[in-house]
BAKOLRO-366522 format. One record per residue (C-alpha): residue number from 1; x, y, z. Coordinates in nm, 3 decimals, padded with zeros to 5 digits, always signed. Layout:
     i        px        py        pz
   NUM         X         Y         Z
...
This chain:
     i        px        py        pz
     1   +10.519   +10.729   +08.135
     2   +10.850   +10.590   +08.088
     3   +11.044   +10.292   +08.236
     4   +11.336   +10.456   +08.406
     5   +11.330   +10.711   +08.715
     6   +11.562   +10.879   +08.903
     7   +11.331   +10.780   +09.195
     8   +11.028   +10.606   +09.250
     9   +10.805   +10.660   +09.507
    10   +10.529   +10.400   +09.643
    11   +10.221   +10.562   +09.849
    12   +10.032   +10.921   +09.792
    13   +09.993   +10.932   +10.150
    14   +10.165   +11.295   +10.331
    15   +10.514   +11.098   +10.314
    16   +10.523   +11.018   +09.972
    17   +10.361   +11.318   +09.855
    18   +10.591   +11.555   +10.021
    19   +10.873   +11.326   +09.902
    20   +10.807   +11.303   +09.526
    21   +10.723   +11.726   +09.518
    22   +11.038   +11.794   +09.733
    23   +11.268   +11.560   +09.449
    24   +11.068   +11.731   +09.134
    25   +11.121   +12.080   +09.277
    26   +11.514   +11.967   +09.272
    27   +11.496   +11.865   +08.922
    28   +11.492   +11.467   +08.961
    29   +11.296   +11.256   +08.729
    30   +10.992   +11.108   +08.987
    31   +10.696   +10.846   +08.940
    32   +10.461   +10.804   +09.190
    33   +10.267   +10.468   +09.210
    34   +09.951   +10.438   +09.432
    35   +09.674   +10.216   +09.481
    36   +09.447   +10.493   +09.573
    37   +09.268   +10.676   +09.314
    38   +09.331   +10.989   +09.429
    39   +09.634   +11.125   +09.592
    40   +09.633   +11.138   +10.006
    41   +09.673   +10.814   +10.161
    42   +09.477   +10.679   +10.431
    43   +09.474   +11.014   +10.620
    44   +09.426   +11.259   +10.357
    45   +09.152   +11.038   +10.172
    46   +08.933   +11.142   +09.912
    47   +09.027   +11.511   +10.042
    48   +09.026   +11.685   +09.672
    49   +08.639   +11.555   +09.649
    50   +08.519   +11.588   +10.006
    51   +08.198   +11.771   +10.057
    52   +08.234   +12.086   +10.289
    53   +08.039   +11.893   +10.546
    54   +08.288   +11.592   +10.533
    55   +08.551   +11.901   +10.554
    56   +08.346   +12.000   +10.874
    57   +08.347   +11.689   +11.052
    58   +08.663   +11.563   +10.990
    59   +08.831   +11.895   +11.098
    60   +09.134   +12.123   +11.034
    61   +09.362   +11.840   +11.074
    62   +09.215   +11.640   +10.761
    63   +09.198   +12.001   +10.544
    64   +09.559   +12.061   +10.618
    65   +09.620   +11.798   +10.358
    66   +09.464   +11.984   +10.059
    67   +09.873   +12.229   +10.066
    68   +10.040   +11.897   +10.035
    69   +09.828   +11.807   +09.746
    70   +09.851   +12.120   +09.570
    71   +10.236   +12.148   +09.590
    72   +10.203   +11.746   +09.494
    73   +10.023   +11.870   +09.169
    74   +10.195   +12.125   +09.084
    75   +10.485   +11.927   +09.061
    76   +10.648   +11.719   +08.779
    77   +10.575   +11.444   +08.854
    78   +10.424   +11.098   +08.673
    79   +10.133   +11.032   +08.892
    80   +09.988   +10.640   +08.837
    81   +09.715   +10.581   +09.024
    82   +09.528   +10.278   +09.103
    83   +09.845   +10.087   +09.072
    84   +09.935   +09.780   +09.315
    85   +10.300   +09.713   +09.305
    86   +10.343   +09.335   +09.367
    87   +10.708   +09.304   +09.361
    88   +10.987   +09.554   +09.436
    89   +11.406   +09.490   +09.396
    90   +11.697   +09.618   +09.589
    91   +11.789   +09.689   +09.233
    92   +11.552   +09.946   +09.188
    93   +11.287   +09.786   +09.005
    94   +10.970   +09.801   +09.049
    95   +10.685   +09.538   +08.892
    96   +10.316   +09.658   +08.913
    97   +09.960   +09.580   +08.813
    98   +09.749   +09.877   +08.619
    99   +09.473   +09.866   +08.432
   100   +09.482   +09.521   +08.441
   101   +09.824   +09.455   +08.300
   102   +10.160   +09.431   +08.472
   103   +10.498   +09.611   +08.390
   104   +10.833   +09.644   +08.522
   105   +10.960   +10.031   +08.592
   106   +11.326   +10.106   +08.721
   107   +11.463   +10.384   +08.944
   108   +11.806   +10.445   +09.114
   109   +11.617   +10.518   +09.429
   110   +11.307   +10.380   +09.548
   111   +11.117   +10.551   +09.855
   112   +10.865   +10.318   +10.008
   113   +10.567   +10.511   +10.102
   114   +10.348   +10.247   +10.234
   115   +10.178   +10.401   +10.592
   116   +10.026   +10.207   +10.883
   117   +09.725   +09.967   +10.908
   118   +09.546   +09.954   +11.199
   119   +09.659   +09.604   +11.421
   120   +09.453   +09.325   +11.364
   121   +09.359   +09.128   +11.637
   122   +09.132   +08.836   +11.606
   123   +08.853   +08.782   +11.890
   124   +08.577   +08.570   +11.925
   125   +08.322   +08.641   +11.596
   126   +08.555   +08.890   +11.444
   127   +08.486   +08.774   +11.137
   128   +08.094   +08.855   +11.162
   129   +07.960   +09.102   +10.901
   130   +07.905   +09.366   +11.061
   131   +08.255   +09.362   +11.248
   132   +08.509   +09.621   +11.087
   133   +08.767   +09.813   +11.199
   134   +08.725   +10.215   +11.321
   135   +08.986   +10.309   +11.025
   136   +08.722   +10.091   +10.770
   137   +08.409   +10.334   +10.936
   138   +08.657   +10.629   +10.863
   139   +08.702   +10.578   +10.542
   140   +08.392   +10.492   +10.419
   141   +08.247   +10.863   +10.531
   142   +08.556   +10.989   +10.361
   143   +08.487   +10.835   +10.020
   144   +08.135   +10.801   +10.032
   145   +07.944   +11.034   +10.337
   146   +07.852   +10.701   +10.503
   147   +07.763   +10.652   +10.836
   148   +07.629   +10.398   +11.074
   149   +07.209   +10.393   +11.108
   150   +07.190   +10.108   +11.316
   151   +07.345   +10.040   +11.650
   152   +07.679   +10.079   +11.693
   153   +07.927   +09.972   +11.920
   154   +08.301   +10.100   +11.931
   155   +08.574   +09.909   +12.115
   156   +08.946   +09.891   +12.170
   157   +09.210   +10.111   +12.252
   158   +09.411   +10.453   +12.103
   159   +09.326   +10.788   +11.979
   160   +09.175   +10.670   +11.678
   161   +08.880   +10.482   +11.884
   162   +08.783   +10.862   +12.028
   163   +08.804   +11.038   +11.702
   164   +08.629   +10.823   +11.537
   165   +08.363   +10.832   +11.791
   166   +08.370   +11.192   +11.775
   167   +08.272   +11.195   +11.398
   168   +08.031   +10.931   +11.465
   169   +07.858   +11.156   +11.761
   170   +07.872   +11.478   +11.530
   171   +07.625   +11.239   +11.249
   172   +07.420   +11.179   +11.496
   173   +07.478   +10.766   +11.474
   174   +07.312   +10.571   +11.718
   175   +07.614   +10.457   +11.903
   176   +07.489   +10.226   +12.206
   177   +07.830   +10.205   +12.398
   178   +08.193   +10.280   +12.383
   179   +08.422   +10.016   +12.528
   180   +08.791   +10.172   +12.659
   181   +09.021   +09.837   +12.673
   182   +09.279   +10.046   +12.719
   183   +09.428   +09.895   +13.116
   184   +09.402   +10.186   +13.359
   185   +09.742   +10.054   +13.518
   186   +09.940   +10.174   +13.186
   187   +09.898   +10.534   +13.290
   188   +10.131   +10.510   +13.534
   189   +10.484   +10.391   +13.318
   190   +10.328   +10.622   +13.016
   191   +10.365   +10.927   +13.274
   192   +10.750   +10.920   +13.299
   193   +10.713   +11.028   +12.935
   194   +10.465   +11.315   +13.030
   195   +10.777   +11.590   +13.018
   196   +10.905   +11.507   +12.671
   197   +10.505   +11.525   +12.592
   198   +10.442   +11.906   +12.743
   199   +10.716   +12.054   +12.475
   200   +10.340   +12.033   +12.230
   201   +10.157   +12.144   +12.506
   202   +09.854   +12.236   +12.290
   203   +09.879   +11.874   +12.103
   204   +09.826   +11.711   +12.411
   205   +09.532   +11.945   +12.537
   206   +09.391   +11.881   +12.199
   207   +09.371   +11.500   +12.271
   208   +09.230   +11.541   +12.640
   209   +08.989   +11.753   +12.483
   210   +08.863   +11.511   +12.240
   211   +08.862   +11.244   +12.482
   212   +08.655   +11.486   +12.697
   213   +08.382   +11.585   +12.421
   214   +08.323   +11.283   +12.313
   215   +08.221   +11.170   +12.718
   216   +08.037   +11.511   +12.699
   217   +07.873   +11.381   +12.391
   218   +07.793   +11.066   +12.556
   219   +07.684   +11.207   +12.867
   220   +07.432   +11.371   +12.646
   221   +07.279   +11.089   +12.459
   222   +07.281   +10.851   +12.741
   223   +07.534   +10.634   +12.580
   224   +07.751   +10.435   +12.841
   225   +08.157   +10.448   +12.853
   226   +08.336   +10.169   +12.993
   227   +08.679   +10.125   +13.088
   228   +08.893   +09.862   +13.159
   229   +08.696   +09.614   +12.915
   230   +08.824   +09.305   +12.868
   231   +08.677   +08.948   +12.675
   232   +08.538   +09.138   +12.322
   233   +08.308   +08.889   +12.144
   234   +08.089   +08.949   +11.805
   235   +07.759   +08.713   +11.875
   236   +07.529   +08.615   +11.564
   237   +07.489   +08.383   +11.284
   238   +07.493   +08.522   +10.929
   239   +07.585   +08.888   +11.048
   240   +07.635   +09.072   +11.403
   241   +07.335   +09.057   +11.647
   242   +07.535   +09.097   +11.987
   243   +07.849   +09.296   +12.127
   244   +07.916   +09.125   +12.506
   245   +08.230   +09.174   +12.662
   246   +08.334   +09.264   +13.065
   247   +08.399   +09.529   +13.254
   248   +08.543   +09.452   +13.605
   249   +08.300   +09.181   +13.728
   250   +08.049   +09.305   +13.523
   251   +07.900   +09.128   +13.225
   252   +07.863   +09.399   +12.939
   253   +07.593   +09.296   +12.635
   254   +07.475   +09.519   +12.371
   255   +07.221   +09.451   +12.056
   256   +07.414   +09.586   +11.746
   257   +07.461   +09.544   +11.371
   258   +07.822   +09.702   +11.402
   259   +08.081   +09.655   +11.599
   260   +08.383   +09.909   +11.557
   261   +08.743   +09.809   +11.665
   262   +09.071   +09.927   +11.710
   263   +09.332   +09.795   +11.894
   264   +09.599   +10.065   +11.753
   265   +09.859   +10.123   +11.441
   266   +10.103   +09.937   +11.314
   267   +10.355   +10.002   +10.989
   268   +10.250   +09.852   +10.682
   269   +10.615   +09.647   +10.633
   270   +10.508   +09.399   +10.374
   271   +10.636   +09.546   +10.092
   272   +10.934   +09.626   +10.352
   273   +10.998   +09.299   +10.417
   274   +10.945   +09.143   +10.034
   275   +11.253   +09.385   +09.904
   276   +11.461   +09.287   +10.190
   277   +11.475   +09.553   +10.434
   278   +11.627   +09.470   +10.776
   279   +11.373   +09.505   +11.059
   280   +11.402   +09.550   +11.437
   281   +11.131   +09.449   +11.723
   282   +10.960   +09.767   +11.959
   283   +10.880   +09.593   +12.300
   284   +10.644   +09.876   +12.363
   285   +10.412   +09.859   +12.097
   286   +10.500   +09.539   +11.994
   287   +10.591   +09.556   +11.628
   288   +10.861   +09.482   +11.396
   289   +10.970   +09.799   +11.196
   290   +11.226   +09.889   +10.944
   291   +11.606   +10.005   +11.145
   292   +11.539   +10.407   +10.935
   293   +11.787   +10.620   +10.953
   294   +11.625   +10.993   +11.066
   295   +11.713   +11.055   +10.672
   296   +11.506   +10.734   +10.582
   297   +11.822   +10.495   +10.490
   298   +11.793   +10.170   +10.517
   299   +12.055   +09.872   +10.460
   300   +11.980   +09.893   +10.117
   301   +12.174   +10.133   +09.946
   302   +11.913   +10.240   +09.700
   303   +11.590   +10.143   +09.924
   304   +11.481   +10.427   +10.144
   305   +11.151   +10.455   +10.395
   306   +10.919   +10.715   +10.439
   307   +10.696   +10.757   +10.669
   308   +10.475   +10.542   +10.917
   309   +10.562   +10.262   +10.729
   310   +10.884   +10.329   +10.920
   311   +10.743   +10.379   +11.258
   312   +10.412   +10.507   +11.322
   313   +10.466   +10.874   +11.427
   314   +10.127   +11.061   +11.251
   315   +10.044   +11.265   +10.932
   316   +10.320   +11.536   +10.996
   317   +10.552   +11.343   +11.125
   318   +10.516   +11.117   +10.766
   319   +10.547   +11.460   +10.565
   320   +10.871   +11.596   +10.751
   321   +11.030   +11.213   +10.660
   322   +10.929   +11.201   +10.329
   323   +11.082   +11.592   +10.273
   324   +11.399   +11.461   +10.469
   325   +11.442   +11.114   +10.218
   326   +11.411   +11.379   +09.953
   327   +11.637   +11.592   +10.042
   328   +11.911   +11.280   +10.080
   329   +11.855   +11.158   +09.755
   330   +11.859   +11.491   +09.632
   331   +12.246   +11.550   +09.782
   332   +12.298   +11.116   +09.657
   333   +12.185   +11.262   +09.311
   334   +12.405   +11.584   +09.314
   335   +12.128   +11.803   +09.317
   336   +12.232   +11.971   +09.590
   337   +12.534   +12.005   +09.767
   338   +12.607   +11.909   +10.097
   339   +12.614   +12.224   +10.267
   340   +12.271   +12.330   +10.110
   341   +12.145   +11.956   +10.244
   342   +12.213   +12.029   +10.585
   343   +12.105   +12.417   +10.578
   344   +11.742   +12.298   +10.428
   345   +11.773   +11.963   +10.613
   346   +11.840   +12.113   +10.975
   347   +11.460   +12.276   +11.056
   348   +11.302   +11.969   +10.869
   349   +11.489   +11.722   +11.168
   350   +11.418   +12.030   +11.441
   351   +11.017   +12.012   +11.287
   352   +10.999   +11.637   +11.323
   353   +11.203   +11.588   +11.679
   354   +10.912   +11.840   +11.776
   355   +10.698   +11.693   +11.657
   356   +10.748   +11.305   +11.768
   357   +10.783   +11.451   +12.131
   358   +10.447   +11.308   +12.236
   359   +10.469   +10.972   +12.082
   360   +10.673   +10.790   +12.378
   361   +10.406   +10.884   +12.589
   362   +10.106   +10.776   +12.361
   363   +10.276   +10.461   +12.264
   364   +10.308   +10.361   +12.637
   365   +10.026   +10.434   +12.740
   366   +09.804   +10.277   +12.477
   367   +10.052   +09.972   +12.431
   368   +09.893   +09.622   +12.366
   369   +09.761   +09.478   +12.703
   370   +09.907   +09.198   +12.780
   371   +09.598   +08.956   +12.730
   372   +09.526   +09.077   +12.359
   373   +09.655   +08.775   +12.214
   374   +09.512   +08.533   +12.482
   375   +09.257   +08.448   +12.265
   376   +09.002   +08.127   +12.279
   377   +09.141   +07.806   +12.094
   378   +08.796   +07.817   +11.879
   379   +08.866   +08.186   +11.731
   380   +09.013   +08.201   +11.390
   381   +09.344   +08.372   +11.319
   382   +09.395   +08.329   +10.946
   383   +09.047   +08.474   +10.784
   384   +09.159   +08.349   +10.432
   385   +09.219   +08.036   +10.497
   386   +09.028   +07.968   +10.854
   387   +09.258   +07.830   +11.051
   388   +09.224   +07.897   +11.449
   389   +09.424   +07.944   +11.725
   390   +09.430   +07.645   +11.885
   391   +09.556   +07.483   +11.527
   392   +09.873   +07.706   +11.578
   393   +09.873   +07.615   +11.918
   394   +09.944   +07.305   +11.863
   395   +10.176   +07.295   +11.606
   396   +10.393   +07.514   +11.901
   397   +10.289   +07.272   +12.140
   398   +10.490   +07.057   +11.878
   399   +10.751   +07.254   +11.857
   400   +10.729   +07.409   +11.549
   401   +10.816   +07.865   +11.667
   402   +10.826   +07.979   +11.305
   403   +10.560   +08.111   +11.096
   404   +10.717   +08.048   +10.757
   405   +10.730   +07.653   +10.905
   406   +10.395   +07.704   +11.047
   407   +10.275   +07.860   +10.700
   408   +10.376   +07.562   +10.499
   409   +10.206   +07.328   +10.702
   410   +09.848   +07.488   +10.742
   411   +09.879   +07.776   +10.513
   412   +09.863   +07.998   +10.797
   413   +09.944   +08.312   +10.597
   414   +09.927   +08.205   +10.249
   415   +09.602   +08.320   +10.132
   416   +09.522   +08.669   +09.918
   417   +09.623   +08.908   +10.226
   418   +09.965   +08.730   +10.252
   419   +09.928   +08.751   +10.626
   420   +09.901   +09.088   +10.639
   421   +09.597   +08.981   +10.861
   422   +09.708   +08.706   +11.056
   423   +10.109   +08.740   +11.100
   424   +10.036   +08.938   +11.424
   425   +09.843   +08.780   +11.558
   426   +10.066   +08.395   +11.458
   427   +10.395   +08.582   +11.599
   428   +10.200   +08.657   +11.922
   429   +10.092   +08.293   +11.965
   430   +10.456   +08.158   +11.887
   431   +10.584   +08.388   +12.195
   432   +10.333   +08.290   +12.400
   433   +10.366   +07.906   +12.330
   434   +10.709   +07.911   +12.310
   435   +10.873   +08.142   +12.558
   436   +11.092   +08.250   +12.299
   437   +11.197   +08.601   +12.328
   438   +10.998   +08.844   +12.060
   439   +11.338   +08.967   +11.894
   440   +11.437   +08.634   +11.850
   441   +11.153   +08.484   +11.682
   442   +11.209   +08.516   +11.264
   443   +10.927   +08.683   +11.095
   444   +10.749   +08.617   +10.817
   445   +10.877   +08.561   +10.529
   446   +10.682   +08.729   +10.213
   447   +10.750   +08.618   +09.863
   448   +10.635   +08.808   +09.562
   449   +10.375   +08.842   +09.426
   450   +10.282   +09.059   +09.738
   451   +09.934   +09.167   +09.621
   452   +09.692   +08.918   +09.377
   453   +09.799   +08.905   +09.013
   454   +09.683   +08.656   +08.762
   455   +09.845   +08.437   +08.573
   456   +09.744   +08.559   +08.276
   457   +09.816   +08.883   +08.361
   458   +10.184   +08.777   +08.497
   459   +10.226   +08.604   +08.109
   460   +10.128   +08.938   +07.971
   461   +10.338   +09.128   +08.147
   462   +10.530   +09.415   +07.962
   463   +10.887   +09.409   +08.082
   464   +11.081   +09.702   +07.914
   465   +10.813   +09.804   +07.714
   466   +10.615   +10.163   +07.788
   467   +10.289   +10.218   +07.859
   468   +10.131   +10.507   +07.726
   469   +09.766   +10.474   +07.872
């Protein structure tokens, strides 16, 4: 491993994967840093050590990944997994953790890589053991073949709530109800997208299919499906006992020892934000992203974005990005010229405008309802540091409609997860306090480092020197 790049890229997931082999295969120098320990992201997880059975339930969709990997491999590229980057520079530097000692590496071009997370959204009890997000469930049968054995309950809204209910019906888990709190009412603005939708025709089939086994499924083992559902609460003391919510007028409780939720996908921006990437607000899904050019520019000259860390568009979607940053920095680098970067470039764009063609539709239909956020004064926000909602509350009551000024006075974001958990759910508060308008609300601020380092690790920290390990 050496110290200078031509490019860096940040996340194995399909983005940076098809990035870093699209810039080898073009001759520039490429390092690839990860946390994982494995290449594939959140998506692609684990895939080069699944078990065919894992292969079996997870589907085509999840196998597709192992080409991406083996063109990944094949490439050369320096590969460092299990590496957390903590601070990144417009400059092109990097700083990272590995092996328990930090470093500096430098590129010309940096791709950031970094995916989606699924929205967290506090409730009642969330923090309950026993209370984990569908994405968390997912992941743990990818890595390890786990699966509930206990009652379980799944909740929220978006695909990802029926597929992973679909896994969880094909291991036979005892799942004791599935609660849709996705508002019947969105349907109706979601269907003037329903046109643009039909150009995949057999994407969208696949997902009323899935929707439709998994009632089949449930029809089968007498497991109830409600719609509508509003009020989610964990009940218990030292772990999860009870899942109540409503339904209507009707009072929904269920005995469980897991509660599954999902409430949709966001980008992953903190990295994003730490390096100084300008972001703009989507009143549909109700995010701030990074303003990506379709070639993954961003107002940093030598910063580019990849990916759903961009804007959440899905595992293809991530790969035709990630080929189309590569291909700019590529022409940047004088790799190619520009006539070859818009012959190869051209069916990449076509691919991913296909592609994407379903997404208005999906994102308005299974946008945030407009209660998410109302949550109970009592109900804590900020998990590291346990500070509720009606402490924010009040500080907007006060008139403080910042987080950063929020953050200083009750920490509110300043524990290990940097508010990856919490900012969401803060910004919500301050617009609903407030009545300040979303856009006009200043996020977060993050401050390296980004991810936990120690101190002694930071006062060991090679800068300039290589690491051979």
């Amino acid at each position: 491993m050496k110290n200078k790049y031509d490019a860096i890229v940040i996340g194995a997931g399909p983005a940076g994967l098809a990035c870093s082999a699209e810039m080898a295969a073009r001759g520039l120098d490429v390092a690839v840093l990860d946390e994982q320990a494995s290449p594939g992201g959140q998506i692609y997880r684990n895939i080069t050590k699944a078990t065919p059975r894992q292969h079996s339930i997870l589907g085509p969709d999840y196998t597709a990944g192992l080409d991406l990997i083996k063109a990944f491999k094949e490439a050369q590229i320096d590969y460092l997994p299990q590496t957390r980057v903590w601070q990144a520079e417009q400059t092109g530097d990097v700083y990272l953790s590995r092996n328990g000692a930090s470093q500096k590496l430098s590129a010309d071009y940096l791709v950031l890589s970094t995916g989606a997370m699924e929205r967290p959204v506090p409730f009642p009890n969330w923090t309950l053991p026993g209370v984990m997000t569908c994405g968390g469930m997912s992941n743990l049968f990818k890595d390890s073949s786990l699966s509930p054995r206990e009652p379980v309950v799944l909740a929220g809204s978006g695909p990802l709530l029926w597929l992973v209910a679909e896994h969880l019906f094909a291991l036979d888990a005892p799942i004791v109800a599935i609660l849709d709190t996705t508002p019947l009412k969105q349907l109706f603005p979601a269907m003037k997208h329903m046109p643009r939708a039909l150009k995949r025709f057999g994407f969208m089939m696949k997902g009323v299919k899935l929707i439709a086994d998994v009632y089949m499924s449930a029809m089968k083992k007498k497991v109830p499906v409600y719609k509508n559902v509003k009020n989610l609460r964990a009940e218990g003391e030292e772990r999860l006992k009870q899942v109540k919510a409503t339904s209507g007028s009707k009072e929904l409780s269920f005995d469980a020892t897991t509660l599954l939720v999902n409430e949709g996908i966001i980008p992953n921006t903190s990295l994003l934000r730490q390096v100084g990437c300008a972001h703009t607000w989507d009143p549909v899904q109700r995010f701030w992203h990074p303003e990506v050019g379709v070639d993954g520019r961003t107002n940093l000259p030598a910063v580019f974005v990849a990916g759903d860390g961009n804007f959440v568009h899905g595992a293809k979607s991530a790969e035709y990005k990630g080929r189309l940053a590569a291909l700019t920095i590529a022409r940047e680098m004088h790799r190619i010229s520009p006539a070859e970067f818009e012959e190869q470039a051209n069916p990449v764009r076509r691919e991913l405008e296909l592609d994407i063609s379903p997404r208005p539709f999906i994102d308005a239909l299974y946008a945030p309802r407009k209660e998410l956020f109302q949550i109970t004064d009592e109900t804590i926000v900020c998990r590291c540091e346990g500070v509720t909602a009606g402490r924010i509350r009040g500080l907007v009551k006060e008139g403080y409609a910042d987080h950063n000024e929020i953050k200083a006075i009750i920490r509110c974001g300043m524990g290990p997860c940097q508010g990856r958990m919490c900012s969401s759910a803060v910004f919500e508060l301050i617009a609903e306090g407030s009545s300040i308008a979303p856009e006009k609300i200043r996020q977060h601020r993050l401050r390296p480092p980004i991810k936990p380092v120690s101190l002694q690790e930071l006062a060991n920290a090679k800068v300039g020197e290589t690491d051979e390990s």
